[in-house]
C-alpha positions as CSV (number, residue, x, y, z in Angstrom):
1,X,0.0,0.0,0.0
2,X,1.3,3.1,-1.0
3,X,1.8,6.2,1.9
4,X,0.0,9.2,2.3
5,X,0.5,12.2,0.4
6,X,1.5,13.6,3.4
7,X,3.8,10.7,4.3
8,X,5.9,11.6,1.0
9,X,5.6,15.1,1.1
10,X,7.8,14.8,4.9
11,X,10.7,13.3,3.3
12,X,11.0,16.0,0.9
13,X,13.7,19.0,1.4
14,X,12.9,22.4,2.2
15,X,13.6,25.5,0.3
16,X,12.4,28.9,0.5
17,X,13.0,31.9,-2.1
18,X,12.8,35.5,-1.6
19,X,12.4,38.0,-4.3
20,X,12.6,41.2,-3.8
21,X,9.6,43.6,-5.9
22,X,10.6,47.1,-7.1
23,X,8.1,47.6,-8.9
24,X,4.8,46.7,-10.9
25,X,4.4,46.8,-14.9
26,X,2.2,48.8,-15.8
27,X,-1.5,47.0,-16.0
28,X,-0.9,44.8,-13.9
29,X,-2.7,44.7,-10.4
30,X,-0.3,44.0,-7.1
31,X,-1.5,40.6,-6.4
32,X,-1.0,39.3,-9.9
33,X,2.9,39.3,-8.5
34,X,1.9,36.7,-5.7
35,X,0.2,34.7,-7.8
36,X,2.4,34.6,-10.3
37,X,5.1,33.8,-8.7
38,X,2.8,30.7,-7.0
39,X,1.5,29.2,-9.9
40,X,5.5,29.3,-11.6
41,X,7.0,27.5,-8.7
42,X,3.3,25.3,-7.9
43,X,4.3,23.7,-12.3
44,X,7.4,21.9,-10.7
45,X,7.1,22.2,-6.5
46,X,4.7,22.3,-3.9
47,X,4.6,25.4,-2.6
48,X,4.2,24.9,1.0
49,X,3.5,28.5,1.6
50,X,3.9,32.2,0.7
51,X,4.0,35.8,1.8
52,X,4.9,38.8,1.1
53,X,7.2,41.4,3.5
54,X,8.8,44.1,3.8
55,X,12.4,44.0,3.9
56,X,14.5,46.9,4.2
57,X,11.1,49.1,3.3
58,X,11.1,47.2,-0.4
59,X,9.0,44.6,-0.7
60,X,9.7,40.5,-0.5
61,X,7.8,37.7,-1.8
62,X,8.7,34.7,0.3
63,X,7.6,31.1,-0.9
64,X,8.6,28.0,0.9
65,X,8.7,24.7,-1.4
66,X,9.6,21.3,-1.5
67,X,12.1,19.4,-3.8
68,X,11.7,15.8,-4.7
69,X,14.6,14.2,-2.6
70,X,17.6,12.8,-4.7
71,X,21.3,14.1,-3.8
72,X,22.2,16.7,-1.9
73,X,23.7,19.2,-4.6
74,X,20.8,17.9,-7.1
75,X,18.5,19.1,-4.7
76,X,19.8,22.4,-4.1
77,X,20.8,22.6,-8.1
78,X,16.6,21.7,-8.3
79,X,15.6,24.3,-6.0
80,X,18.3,27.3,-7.8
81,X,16.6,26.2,-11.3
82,X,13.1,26.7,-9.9
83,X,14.0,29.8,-8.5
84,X,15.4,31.4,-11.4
85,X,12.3,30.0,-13.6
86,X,9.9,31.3,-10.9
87,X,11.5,35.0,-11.2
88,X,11.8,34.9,-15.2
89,X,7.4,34.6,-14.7
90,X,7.4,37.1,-12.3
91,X,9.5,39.5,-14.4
92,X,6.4,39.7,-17.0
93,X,4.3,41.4,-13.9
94,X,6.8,43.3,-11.8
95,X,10.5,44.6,-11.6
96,X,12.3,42.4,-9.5
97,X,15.1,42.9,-7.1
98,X,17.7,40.2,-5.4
99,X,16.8,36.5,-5.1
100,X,17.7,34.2,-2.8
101,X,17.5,30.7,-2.4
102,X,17.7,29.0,1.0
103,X,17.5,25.5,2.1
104,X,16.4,24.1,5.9
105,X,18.8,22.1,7.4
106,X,18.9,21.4,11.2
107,X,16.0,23.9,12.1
108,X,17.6,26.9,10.2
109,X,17.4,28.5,6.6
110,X,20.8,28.5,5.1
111,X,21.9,30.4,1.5
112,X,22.3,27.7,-1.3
C-alpha cells in the first residue's frame, strides 16, 4: 500500500526563495505578482507557503517549497533552477530585485 500524500511530502527537502519587488508593470494589479510567482513555482514544487514582506522598506515575496529528494547538490541545483524560472514569470508582472535561495537544514534556513 502506498503512503500518504502527506507521508511523502515529509521526506522532501525544504527550500524557500525571496524576491525582492521594485516595482509593478504597468497594467498589472499588485496581487498578480503573488500569484504569479505561485503558480511558476506550484508547475514543478509544492509550494508549501507564501508571503509577502517588507524587507528593508522594499517589498519580498517569500515562498517555501519542497524538492523531490535525490542528492544533496541535485536538490539544491533543483531548487536554484526553480528559483530562477519562478522570477523569469514574475518578471512579465513586476521589476524584480535580489533573489535568494535557502534550504532548511537542522531547524535553520541557510543560502544555497
Amino acid at each position: 500500500m502506498r503512503g500518504s500524500s502527506r507521508d511523502r511530502l515529509e521526506g522532501m527537502p525544504s527550500f524557500q526563495t525571496r524576491l525582492k519587488i521594485t516595482g509593478l508593470r504597468p497594467g498589472n494589479p499588485p496581487e498578480a505578482v503573488m500569484d504569479t510567482a505561485v503558480e511558476a513555482l506550484g508547475t514543478r514544487h509544492h509550494v508549501e507557503a507564501h508571503q509577502l514582506q517588507l524587507a528593508g522598506g522594499v517589498p519580498q515575496l517569500n515562498l517555501r517549497f519542497l524538492v523531490d529528494a535525490t542528492e544533496y547538490s541535485g536538490e539544491n541545483r533543483q531548487a536554484r533552477d526553480s528559483a530562477a524560472m519562478m522570477r523569469d514569470a514574475v518578471e512579465r508582472v513586476a521589476l524584480t530585485g535580489s533573489l535568494t535561495v535557502l534550504r532548511r537544514s537542522r531547524g535553520r534556513w541557510t543560502p544555497v
